[in-house]
C-alpha positions in Angstrom: 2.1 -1.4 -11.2 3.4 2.2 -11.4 6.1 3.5 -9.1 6.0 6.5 -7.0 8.5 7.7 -4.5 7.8 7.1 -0.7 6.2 9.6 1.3 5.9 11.3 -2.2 2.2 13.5 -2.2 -0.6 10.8 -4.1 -1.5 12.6 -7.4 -3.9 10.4 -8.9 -7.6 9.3 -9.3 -8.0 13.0 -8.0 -6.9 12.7 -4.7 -4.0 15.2 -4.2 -3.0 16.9 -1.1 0.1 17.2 1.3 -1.6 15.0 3.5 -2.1 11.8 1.3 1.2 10.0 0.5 2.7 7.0 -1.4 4.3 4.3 0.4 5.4 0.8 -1.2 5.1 1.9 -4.6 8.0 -0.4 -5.5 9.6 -1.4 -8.9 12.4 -3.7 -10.2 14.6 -0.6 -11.4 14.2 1.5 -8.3 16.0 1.4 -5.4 14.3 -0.6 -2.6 15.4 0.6 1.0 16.0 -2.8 2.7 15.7 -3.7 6.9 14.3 -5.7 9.7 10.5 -5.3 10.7 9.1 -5.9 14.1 6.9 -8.9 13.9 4.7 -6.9 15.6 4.5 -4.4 12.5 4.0 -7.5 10.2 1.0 -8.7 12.0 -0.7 -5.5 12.0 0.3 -4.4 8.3 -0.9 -8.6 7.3 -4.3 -7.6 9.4 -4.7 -4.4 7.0 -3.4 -6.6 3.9 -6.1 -9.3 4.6 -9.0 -7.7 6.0 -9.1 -4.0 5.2 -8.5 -3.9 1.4 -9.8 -0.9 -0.7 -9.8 -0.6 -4.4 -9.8 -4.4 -4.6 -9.8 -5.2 -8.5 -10.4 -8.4 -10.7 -7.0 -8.5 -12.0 -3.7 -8.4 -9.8 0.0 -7.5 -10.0 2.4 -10.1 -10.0 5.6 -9.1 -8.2 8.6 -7.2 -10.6 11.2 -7.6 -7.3 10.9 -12.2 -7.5 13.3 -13.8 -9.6 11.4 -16.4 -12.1 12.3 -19.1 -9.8 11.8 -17.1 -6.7 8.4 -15.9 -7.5 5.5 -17.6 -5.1 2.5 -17.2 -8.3 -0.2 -17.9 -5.3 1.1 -14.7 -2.8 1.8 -12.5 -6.0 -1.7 -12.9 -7.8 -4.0 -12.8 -4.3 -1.8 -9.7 -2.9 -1.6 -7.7 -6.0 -4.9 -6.3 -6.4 -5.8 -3.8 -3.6 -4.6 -1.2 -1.8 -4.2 -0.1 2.2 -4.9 3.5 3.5 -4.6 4.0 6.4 -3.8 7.6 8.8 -1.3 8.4 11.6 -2.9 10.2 14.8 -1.2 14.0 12.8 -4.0 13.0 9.9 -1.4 12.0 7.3 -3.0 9.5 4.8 -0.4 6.6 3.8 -1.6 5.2 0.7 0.1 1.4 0.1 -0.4 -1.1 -2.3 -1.7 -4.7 -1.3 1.4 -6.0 -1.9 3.5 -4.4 0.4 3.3 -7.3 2.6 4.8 -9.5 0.5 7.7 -6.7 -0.2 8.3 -6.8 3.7 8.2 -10.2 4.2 9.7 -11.8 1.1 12.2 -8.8 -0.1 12.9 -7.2 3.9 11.0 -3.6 2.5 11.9 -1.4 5.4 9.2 1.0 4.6 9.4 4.7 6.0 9.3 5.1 10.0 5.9 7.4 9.7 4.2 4.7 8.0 5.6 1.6 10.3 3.9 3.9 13.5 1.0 4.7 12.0 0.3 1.1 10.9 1.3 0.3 14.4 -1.7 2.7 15.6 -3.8 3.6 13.3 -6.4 6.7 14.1 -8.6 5.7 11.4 -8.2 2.5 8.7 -9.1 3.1 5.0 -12.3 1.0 3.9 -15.5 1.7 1.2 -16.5 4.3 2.8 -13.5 6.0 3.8 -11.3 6.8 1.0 -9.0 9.8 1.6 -9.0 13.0 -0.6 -12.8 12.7 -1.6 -16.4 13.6 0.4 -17.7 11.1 2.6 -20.4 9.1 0.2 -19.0 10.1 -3.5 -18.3 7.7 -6.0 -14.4 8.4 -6.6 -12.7 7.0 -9.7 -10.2 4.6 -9.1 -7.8 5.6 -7.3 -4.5 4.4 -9.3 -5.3 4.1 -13.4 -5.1 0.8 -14.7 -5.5 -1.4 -12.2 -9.3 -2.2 -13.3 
């Protein structure tokens, strides 16, 4: 999976713009900012994980953060294979991949405080149809090469 900075501006699969940005882009060399979550916040970013998926692909990620004999092979391979959008009430765009929730719940991911509220209260949730930096009703390519 590739790594991008949080809050960093999303630059691929044609979607640019101020207001779309990275969040949970995370990779074994990288730092990882580390911190408790509400449960709260963990229920609602699960709900997003589970039932609000975009981009879902065939193939998945397997986490680079789990030691061999840490690694749970049935959370990495159904969690890395989608990603989350989903927009605070200003109209930012947070762009996450699938397997954030395992980074918060398995590796304590404190992800940035913009993201935690707007997953909190979402104005609008990401799905087929809503896919941020393109038209309503176009066919966008995928939104982060190589995962499909």
């Amino acid at each position: 999976m590739a790594y991008f900075e949080d809050l960093s501006p999303v630059s691929s699969g044609g979607r640019v713009g101020p207001n779309v940005l990275n969040v949970g882009w995370l990779a074994k060399d990288m730092p990882v900012p580390t911190g408790a979550t509400s449960e709260g916040f963990r229920a609602a970013l699960k709900e997003l994980c589970d039932n609000h998926v975009v981009w879902l692909t065939w193939g998945h990620h397997v986490c680079e953060l789990c030691t061999e004999g840490q690694r749970g092979e049935e959370t990495g391979r159904s969690m890395g294979n989608g990603e989350i959008h989903v927009r605070d009430a200003a109209g930012t765009w947070f762009i996450a991949p699938r397997l954030i929730i395992h980074y918060v719940e398995e590796h304590n991911y404190l992800p940035p405080a913009d993201f935690v509220n707007a997953v909190l209260n979402p104005s609008e949730v990401g799905d087929d149809n809503i896919r941020p930096g393109y038209a309503a009703g176009s066919t966008p390519e995928p939104a982060i090469p190589g995962l499909i």
